[in-house]
C-alpha positions as a printed Julia matrix, in Angstrom:
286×3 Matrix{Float64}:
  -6.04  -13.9   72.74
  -6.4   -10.79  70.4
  -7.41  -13.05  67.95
 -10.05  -14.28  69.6
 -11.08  -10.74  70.9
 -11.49   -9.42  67.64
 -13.3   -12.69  66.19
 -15.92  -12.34  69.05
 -16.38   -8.33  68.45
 -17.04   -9.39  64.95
 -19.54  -12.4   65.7
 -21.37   -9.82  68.32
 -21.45   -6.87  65.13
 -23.01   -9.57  62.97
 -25.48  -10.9   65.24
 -27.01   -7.4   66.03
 -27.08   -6.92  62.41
 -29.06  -10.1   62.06
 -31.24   -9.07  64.53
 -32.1    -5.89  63.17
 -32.42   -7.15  59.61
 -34.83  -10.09  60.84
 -37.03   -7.45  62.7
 -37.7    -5.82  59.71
 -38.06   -8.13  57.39
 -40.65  -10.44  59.16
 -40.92   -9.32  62.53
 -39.31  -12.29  63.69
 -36.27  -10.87  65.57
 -35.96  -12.38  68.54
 -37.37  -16.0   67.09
 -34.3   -15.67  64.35
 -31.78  -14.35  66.44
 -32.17  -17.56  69.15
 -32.06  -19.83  65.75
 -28.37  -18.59  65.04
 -27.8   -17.91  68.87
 -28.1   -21.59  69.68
 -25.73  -23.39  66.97
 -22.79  -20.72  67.95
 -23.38  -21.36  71.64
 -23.12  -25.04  70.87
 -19.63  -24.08  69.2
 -18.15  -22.53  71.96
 -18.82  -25.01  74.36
 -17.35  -27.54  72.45
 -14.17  -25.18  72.19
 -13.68  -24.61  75.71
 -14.29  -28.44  76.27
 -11.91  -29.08  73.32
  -9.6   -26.74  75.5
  -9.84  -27.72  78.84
  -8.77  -30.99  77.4
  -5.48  -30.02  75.16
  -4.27  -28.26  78.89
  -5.1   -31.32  80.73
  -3.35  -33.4   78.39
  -0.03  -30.77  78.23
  -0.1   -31.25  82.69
  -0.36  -35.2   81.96
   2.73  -34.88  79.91
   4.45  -32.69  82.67
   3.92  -35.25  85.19
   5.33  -37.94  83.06
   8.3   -36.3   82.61
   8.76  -35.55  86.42
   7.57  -39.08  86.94
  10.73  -40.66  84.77
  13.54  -38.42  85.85
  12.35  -39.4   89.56
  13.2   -42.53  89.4
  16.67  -41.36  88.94
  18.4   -38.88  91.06
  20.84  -38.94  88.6
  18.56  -37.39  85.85
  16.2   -35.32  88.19
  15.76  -31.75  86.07
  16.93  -33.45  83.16
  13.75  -32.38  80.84
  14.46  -28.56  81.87
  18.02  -28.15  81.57
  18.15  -29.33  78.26
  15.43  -27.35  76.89
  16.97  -24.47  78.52
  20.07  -24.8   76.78
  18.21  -26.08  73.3
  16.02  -22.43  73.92
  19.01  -20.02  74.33
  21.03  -22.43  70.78
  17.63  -21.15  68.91
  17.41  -17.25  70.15
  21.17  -18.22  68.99
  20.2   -18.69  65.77
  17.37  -16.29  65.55
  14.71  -18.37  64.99
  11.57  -16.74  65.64
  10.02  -16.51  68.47
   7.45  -19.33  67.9
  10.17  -21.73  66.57
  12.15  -20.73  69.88
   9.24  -22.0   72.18
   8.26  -24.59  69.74
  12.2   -26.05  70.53
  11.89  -25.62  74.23
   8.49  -27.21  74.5
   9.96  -30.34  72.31
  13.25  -30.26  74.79
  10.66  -30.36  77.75
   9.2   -33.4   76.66
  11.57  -35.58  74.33
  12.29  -38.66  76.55
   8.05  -39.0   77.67
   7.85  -41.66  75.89
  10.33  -43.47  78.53
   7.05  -43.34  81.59
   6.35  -46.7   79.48
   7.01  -49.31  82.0
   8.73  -51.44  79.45
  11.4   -49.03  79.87
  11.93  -48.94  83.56
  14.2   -52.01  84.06
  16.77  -50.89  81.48
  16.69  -47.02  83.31
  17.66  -48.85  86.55
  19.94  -51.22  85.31
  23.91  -50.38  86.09
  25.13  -52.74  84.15
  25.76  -52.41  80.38
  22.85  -53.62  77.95
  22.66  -55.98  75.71
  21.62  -55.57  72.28
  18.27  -56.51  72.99
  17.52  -54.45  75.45
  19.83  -51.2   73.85
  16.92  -51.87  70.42
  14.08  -51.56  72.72
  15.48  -48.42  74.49
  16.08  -46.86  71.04
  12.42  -46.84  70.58
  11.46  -44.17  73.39
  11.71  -41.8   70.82
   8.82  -42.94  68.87
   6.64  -43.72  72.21
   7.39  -40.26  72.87
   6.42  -38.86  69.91
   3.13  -40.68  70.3
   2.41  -39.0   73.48
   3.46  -35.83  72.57
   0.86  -36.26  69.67
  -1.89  -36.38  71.86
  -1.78  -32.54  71.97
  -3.02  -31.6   68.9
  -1.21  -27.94  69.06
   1.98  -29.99  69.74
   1.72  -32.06  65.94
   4.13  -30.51  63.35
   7.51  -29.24  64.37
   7.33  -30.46  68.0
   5.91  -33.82  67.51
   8.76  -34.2   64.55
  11.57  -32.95  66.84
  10.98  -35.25  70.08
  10.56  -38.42  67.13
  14.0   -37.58  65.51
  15.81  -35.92  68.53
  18.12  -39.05  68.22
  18.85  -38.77  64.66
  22.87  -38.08  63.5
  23.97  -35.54  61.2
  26.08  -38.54  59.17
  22.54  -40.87  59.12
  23.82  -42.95  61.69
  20.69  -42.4   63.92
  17.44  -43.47  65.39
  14.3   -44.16  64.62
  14.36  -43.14  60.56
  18.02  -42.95  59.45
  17.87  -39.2   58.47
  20.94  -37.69  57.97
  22.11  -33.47  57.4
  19.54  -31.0   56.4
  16.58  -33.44  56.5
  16.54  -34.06  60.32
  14.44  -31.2   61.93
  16.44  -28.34  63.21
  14.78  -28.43  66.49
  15.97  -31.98  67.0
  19.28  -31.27  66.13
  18.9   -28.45  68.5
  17.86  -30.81  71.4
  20.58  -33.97  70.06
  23.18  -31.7   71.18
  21.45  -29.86  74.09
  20.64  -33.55  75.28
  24.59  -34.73  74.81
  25.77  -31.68  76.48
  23.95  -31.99  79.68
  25.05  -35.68  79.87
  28.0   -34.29  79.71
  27.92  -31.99  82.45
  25.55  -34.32  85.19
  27.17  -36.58  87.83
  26.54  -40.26  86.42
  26.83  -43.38  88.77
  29.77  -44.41  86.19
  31.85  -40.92  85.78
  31.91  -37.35  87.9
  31.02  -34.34  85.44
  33.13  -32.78  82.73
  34.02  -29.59  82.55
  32.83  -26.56  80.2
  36.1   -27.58  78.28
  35.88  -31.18  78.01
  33.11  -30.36  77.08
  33.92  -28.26  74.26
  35.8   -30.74  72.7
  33.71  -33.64  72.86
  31.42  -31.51  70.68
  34.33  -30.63  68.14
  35.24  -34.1   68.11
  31.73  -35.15  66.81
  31.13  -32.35  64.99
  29.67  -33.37  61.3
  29.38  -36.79  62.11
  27.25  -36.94  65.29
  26.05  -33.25  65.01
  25.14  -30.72  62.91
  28.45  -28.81  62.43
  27.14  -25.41  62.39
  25.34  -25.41  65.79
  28.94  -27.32  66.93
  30.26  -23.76  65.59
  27.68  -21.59  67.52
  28.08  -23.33  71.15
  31.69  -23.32  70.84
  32.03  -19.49  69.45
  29.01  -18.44  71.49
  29.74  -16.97  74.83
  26.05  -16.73  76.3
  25.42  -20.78  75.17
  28.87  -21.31  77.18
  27.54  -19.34  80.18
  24.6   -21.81  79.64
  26.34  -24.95  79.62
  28.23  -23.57  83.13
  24.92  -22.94  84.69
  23.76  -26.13  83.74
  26.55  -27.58  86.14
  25.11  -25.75  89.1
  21.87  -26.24  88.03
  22.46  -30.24  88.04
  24.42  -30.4   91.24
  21.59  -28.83  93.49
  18.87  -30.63  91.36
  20.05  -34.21  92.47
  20.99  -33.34  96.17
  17.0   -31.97  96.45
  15.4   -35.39  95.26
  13.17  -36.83  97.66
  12.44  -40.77  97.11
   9.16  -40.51  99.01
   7.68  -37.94  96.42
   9.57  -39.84  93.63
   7.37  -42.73  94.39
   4.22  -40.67  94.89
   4.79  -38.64  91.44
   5.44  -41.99  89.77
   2.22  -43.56  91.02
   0.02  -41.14  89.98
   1.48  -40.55  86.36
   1.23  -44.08  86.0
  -2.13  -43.93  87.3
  -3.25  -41.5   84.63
  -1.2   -43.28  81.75
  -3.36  -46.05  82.42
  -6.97  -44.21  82.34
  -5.95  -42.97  79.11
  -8.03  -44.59  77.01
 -10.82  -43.54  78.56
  -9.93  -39.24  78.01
 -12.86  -38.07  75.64
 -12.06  -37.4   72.1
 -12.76  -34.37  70.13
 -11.68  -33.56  67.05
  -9.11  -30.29  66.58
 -11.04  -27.29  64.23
């Protein structure tokens, strides 16, 4: 916002300037100064426009996310907890404070891509899936990387960490393959944040682990399924282990608050505005 305080101070200096100069030069002030008005007018209404739609498209996104964890009690808050925990791993590692928010807002919205409806029978199925259905799962990631891409402030580090948030340390991942240092930090940042609070949820299958259990799972995996140094930091870190215990609670009260009448209503109206996507007016990012 100071940015844009300053950059319309500036605009105002040199349009009074204009102006002035005009005046003398021809007499043809006012004439002159609605000739430059009118293109910069033009400008800014195409920016708010250009706005209003980015923060419309960041709500849709919300929703979507709501929409998919209601269909499952199980998974309700899902989205938040693990960017919570994949925020305080970052301030862990002092990233800055635009990478931090940059990894949360990724965490928020990696599994969007699963409000496809191609996905819904394999998120209610109980039993275990076959092959078939396991590869099409696998490709949520993508899907959501496509949403998330809609955003045009979200392309670059975000868009990149919800696409490879399933990607191993040892290359045994999804979608690309990518293996140690060339999988985005952020999505190795949620990979783990996103294993942890499986971990700690109530699943139809298995009660919760604890912190512990926990703890070890991690070591066990450590270098193979995830990056070994953020293994280090959760285990060694006692604010990320505070974290993880909150996440517990958090989960618990989560699930008991679900109500199936508003799971249905959020669903129907994020699929509602899924499918009048096409039709969202496009404008092209400055």
């Amino acid at each position: 916002m100071l940015g844009y305080d300053l950059a319309a101070s500036g605009i105002g200096l040199v349009l009074v300037l204009l102006y002035d100069g005009l005046e003398q030069w021809r007499g043809v002030g006012a004439l002159g100064f609605l000739v430059i008005l009118a293109p910069i007018l033009a400008i800014r209404h195409i920016y708010g426009l250009y706005r209003k739609l980015q923060n419309s498209g960041r709500e849709l996104l919300d929703l979507m996310v709501k929409a998919i964890e209601a269909r499952d009690p199980y998974t309700s808050g899902h989205s938040v907890r693990v960017a919570t925990l994949a925020k305080a791993i970052a301030q862990e590692l002092k990233m800055s404070g635009e990478e931090v928010e940059e990894v949360y807002t990724a965490a928020v919205l990696h599994d969007v891509g699963k409000i496809h409806e191609e996905f819904a029978p394999l998120l209610r199925k109980e039993s275990k899936l076959t092959p078939e259905e396991t590869a099409l799962l696998q490709t949520h990631s993508v899907k959501s990387a496509e949403l998330v891409g809609i955003i045009s402030s979200f392309r670059g580090a975000i868009q990149t960490a919800v696409r490879s948030h399933h990607e191993r340390w040892d290359g045994g991942g999804y979608p690309d393959g990518l293996a140690g240092e060339a999988i985005p930090v952020g999505a190795r940042i949620i990979m783990i944040s996103d294993t942890t609070d499986a971990m700690t949820t109530d699943r139809p299958y298995r009660k919760r682990l604890p912190v512990e259990a926990v703890i070890a799972e991690l070591q066990k995996y450590r270098a193979t399924q995830f990056d070994p140094r953020l293994v280090d930091l959760v285990v060694n870190s006692v604010t990320i282990r505070r974290a993880i215990a909150e996440m517990q609670s958090l989960a618990v009260h989560t699930r008991e608050g679900v109500s199936e009448g508003g799971s249905m209503r959020v669903q129907a109206r994020a699929m509602s505005l899924l499918r009048s996507r096409s039709s969202w007016p496009k404008i092209k990012a400055f």
